[in-house]
C-alpha positions in Angstrom: 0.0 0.0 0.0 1.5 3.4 -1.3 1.5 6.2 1.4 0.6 10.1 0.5 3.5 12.4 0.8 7.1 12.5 1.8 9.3 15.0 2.4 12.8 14.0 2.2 15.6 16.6 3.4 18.8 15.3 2.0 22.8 16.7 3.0 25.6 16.9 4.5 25.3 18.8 8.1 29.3 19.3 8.2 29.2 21.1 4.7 27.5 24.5 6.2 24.9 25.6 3.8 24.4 21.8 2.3 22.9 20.3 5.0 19.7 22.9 4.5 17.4 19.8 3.9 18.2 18.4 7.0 17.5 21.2 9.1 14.2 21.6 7.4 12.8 18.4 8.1 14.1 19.2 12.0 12.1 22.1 12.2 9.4 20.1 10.6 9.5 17.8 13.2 8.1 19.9 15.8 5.3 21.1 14.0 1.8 19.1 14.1 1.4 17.8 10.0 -1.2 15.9 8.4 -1.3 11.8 9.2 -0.7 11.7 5.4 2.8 13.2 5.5 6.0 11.5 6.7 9.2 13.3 7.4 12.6 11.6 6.3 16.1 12.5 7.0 17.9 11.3 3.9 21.3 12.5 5.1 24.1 11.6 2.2 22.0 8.2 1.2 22.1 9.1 -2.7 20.8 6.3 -4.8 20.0 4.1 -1.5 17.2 6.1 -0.7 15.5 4.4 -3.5 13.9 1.5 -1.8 12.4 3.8 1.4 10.9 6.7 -1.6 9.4 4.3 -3.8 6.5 3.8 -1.7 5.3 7.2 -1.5 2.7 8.7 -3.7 4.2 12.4 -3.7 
């Protein structure tokens, strides 16, 4: 079964500015969201994120 929505922050926290997706989905965190959205800390995972992405709609 396919879930809604993902949001996936992807980057490098040591690399300043880069790591912007990650902080997002921190601040994201705290906040109350819809049951139909899951937050994802991608990190560096390139290509291996592949397998946990493919089940989401959005």
């Amino acid at each position: 079964m396919n879930k809604d929505i993902l949001v996936l922050g992807v980057g490098n926290l040591l690399l300043k500015d880069e790591g912007v997706g990650i902080h997002v989905i921190r601040t994201l965190e705290k906040e109350k969201l819809p049951s139909n959205v899951s937050l994802m800390d991608g990190g560096t995972g390139g290509l291996h994120l592949i397998s946990w992405i493919q089940d989401y709609d959005r």
